[in-house]
N, C-alpha and C positions, 0 to 999 in steps of 0.2 A: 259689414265686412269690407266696404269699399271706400269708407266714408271718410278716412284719413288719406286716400291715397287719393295722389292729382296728376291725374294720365293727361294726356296729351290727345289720346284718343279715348272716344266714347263709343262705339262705333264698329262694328267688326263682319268682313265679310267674307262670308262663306262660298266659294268659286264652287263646290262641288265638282259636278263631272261637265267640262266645256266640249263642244262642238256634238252635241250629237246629232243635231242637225233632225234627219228624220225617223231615228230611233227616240226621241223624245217623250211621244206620248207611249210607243207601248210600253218604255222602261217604264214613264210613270205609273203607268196602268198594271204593272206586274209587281212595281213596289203596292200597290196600294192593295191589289189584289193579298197578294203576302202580309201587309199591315191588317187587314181585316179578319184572313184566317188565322193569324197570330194571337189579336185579340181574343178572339171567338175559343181557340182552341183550351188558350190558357185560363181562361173565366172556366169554361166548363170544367176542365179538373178541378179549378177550385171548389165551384160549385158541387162537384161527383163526391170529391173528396167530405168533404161541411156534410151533404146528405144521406150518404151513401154508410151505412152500418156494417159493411162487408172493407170499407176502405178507410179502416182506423188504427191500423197497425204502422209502426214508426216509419216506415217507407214510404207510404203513403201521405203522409203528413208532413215531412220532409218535401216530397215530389208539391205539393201544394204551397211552400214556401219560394220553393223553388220558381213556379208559376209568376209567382207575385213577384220575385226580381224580375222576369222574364218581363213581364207586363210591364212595370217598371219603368227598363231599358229601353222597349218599345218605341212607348209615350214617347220618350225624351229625346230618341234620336232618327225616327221615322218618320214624324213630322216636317220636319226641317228637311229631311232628306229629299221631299216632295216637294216641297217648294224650292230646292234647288236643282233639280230636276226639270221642273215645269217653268222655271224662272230666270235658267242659266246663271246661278246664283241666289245669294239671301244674305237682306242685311240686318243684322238683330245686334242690339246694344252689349255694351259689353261685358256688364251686368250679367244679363240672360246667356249671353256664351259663356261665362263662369260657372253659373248656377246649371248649363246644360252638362260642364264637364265635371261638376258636383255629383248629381242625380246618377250618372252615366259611372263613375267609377265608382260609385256608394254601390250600387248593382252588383259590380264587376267583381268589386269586393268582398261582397256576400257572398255571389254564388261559390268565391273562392274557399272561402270558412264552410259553406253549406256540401259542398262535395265532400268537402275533407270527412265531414263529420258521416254523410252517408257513404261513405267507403269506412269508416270505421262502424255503422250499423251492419254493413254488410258483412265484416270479418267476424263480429260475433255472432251473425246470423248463420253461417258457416262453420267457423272454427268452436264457437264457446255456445251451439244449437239451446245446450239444457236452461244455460244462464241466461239467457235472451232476454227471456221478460222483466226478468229483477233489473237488469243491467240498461237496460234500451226501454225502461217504463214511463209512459206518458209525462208526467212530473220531469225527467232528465231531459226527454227530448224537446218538452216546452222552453225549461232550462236553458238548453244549449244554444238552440234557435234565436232567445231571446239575446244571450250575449253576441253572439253573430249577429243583431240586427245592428246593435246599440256600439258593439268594437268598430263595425264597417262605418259607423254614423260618423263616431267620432273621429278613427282613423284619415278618412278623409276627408274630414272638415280641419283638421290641422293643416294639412297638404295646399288645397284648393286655397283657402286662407291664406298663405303664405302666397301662391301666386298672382291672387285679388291684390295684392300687395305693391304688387310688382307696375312698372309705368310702359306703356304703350304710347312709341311716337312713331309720326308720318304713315308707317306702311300700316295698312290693316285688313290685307288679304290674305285669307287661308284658304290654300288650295287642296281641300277637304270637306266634307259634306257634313261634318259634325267638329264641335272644337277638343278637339284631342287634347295632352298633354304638350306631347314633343310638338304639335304648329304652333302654339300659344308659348311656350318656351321660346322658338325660334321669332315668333312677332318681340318680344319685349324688347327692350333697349336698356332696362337695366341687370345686372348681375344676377343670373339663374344659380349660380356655383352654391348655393345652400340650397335652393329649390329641390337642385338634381341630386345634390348628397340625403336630404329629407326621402325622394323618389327613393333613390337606393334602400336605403337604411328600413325605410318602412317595405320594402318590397319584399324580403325577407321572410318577420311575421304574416303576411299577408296570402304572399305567393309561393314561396319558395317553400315556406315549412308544411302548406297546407297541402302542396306538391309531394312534399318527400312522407308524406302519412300516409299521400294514396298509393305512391307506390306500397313502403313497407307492409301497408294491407291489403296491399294484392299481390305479394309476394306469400306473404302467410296464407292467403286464401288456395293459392296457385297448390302451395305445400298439401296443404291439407288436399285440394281436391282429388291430388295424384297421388294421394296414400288410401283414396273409396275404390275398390275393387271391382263392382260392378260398373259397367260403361253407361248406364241408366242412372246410376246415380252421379255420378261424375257429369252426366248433361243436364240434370236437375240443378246442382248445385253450381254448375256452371254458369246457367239460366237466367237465375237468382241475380244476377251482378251483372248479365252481359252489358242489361240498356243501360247503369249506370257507368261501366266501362267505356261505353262510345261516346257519353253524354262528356265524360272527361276526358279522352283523347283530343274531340272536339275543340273544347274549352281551351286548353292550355294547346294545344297544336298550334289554334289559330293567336294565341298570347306570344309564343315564343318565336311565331313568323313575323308578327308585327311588332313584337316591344325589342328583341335580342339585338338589334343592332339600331340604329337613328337612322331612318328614309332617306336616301340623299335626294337629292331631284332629280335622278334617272331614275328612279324609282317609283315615284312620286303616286302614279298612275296603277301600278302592282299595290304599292297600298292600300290605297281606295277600295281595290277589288275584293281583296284578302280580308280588310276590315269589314265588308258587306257579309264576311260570316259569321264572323260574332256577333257582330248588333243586327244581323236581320236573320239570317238565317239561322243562328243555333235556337232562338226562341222560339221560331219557326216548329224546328224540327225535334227539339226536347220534349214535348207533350205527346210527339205524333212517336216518336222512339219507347215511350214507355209505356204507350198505348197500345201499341203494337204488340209488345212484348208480356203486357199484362188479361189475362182475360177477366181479374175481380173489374178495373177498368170500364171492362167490354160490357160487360151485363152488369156493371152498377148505369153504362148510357142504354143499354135495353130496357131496363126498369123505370130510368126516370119518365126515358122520351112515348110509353107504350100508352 
């Protein structure tokens, strides 16, 4: 990817979070802490999910994809976060800060396809109950999944590509803990102006349409659930959708904080923060939200762990 192009720079360094002086080790100790029950949590769905004979219906299997971005993004960007951390920076080639913002938006872009898709398991599991199985049967959802791995592959392997592209002179500080788009845009010294218009144009597909399905199917869902008469059912069906509800408010809340406008550097610092929900904390808390929420979950880890 990089082999025609003659940067000036090879070399990229990651500033992370400066001065914390003697908040140091326990940040690090609370990243790492978080990085090992992240791990731990996301393996075990996977694993509950694979064993578990009560956790083979499409939500479930979805939620176990899901996992595997989760883990994914992890690796990719929690790492580094510790050694910039514990190191008051990191300097990794710039290669490896490519291939880091490769991995990292390949993720970022799945889970975007894979929500859409389970907000639209959810509206049939509510609004079209009878047709469920025919409509959401194993064969489709293996389907689906698979084009969501393979669109987000190549999606942003066009992208990341085009910015491998690009030549980096003198400066090669980014004052962030993982290499984003917009700081890697802002290093270069050659013309972004097709980079950004490619950003745009695929964000679209990616983002925007996968956005506007989870609405419409939660508006239909909304519809339907305020025409069940009983209040018992109406919190059933409610139920059904809530952990995937939060799991996407989450997701794109913290997209539309961080991507909706370019960080200026009064900013710089509010970034950082904000970005530590998405890459640390939503992986975190996506397993432990529909764990919570599920009790097949509960007693497929009573069964295995007894």
């Amino acid at each position: 990817m990089l082999e025609k192009n003659q940067t000036l720079v090879s070399e990229i360094v990651l500033l992370g979070f400066q001065n914390l002086h003697n908040f140091k080790i326990p940040l690090f100790s609370l990243f790492l802490l978080i990085y090992i029950m992240t791990v731990w949590e996301n393996v075990l769905i996977i694993v509950l999910v694979s064993s578990s004979q009560n956790l083979q219906s499409p939500m479930y299997f979805f939620l176990q994809h899901l996992s595997m971005s989760d883990l994914l993004q992890t690796a990719t960007v929690v790492p580094i976060l510790l050694q910039t951390v514990i190191s008051d920076g990191v300097t990794m080639s710039l290669v490896g800060c490519i291939s880091q913002l490769y991995f990292f938006a390949f993720s970022e872009t799945f889970q975007s396809f894979l929500l859409a898709v389970m907000s639209y398991d959810r509206y049939v599991a509510i609004c079209i109950p009878l047709r469920y199985s025919s409509i959401m049967s194993h064969r489709v959802c293996v389907k689906v999944v698979l084009m969501s791995w393979v669109t987000s592959l190549c999606s942003t392997l066009v992208t990341v590509n085009m910015i491998g592209n690009l030549q980096f002179c003198e400066n090669k500080n980014i004052d962030h803990y993982f290499c984003d788009v917009d700081p890697l845009l802002q290093l270069s010294c050659s013309d972004t102006f097709f980079v950004q218009i490619d950003i745009i144009l695929l964000s679209i597909p990616v983002m925007i349409c996968p956005f506007l399905l989870i609405t419409v199917s939660y508006m239909c869902i909304a519809h339907t659930i305020l025409k069940i008469v009983s209040n018992t059912g109406r919190q059933k069906a409610f139920s059904t959708c809530s952990s995937h509800l939060a799991v996407v408010s989450m997701f794109y809340g913290t997209l539309i904080a961080i991507y909706l406008d370019s960080p200026s550097k009064q900013s710089l610092s509010i970034v950082k923060v904000v970005s530590l929900m998405y890459t640390v904390l939503i992986p975190l808390l996506n397993p432990l939200i529909y764990s919570l929420r599920s009790t097949d979950i509960k007693e497929a880890f009573k069964r295995q762990f007894k």
